[in-house]
C-alpha positions in Angstrom: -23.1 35.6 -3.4 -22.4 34.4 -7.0 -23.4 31.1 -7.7 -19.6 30.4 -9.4 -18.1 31.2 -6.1 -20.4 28.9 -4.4 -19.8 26.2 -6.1 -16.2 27.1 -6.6 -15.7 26.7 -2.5 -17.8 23.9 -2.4 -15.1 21.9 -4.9 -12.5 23.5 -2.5 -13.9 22.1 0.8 -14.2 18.0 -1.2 -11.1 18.4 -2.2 -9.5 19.3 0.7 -11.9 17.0 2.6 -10.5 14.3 -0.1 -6.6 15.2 0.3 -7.0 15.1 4.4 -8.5 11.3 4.2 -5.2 10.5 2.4 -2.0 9.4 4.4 1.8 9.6 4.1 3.3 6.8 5.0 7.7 6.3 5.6 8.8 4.3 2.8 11.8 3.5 4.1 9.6 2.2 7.3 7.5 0.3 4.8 10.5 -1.7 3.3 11.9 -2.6 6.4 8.6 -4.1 7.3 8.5 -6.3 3.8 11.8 -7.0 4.8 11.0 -8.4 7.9 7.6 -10.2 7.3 7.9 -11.0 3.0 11.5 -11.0 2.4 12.2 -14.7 2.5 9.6 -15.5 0.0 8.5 -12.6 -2.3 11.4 -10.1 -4.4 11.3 -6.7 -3.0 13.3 -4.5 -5.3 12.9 -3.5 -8.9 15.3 -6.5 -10.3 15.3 -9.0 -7.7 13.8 -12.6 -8.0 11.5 -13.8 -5.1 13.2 -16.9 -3.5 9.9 -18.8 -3.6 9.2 -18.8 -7.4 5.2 -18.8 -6.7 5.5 -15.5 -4.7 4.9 -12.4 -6.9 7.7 -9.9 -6.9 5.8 -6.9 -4.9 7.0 -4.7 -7.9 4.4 -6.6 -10.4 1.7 -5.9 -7.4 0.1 -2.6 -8.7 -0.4 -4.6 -12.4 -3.0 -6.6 -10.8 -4.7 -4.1 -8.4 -4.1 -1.1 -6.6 -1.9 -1.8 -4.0 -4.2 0.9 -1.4 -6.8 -2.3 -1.9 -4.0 -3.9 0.7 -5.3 -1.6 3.7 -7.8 -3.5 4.7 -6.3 -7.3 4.4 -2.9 -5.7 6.1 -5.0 -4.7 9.5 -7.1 -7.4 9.5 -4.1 -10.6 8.8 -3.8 -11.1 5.5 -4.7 -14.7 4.1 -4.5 -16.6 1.1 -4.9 -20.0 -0.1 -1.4 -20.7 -0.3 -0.5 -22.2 3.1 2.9 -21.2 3.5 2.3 -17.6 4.2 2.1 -16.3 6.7 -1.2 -14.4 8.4 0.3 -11.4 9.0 -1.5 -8.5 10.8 -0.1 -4.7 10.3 -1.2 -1.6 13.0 -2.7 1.4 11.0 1.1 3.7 11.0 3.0 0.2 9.6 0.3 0.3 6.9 0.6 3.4 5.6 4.6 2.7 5.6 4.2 -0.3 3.8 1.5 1.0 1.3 3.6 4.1 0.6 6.5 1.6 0.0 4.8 -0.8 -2.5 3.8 3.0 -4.0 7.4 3.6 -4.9 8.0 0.5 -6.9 5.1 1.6 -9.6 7.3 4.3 -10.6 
């Protein structure tokens, strides 16, 4: 066998192995959910103002980090320093909804 093909399906197989590991989460899902849990303190669309001044519109989110850093804080109850949030604990299909929600308001 040619060394090109070779190494041509091994870049095939990561990448495929790489695309698989990613999830598609329901957007719509996922805002529902910020509804519910962040609505009453953080701004949710592209224009709104969050009601609490101190809480960062979730549009401004991906300017500080990616927002898939989330995952991990979102299914273990997320806390901060600030004491008025909430600890708030996601299961993995609510994450992906709320990831791939935060994803649409980078665009």
């Amino acid at each position: 066998m040619d060394a090109r093909w070779l190494i041509i399906g091994l870049a095939a197989t990561m990448l495929l192995g790489t695309v698989s590991v990613v999830r598609a989460g329901d957007a719509t899902a996922g805002r529902a959910l910020a509804q519910k849990h962040c609505g009453a303190c953080h701004a949710l669309d592209r224009a709104d103002r969050s009601p609490k001044p101190e809480a960062p519109p979730f549009r401004t989110l991906h300017q500080r980090y990616p927002v898939e850093g989330l995952e991990e804080a979102l299914a273990e109850g997320m806390v901060t320093l600030h004491p008025d949030m909430p600890e708030v604990t996601f299961a993995p299909d609510d994450i992906d909804n709320f990831i791939a929600y935060l994803k649409t308001l980078e665009q």
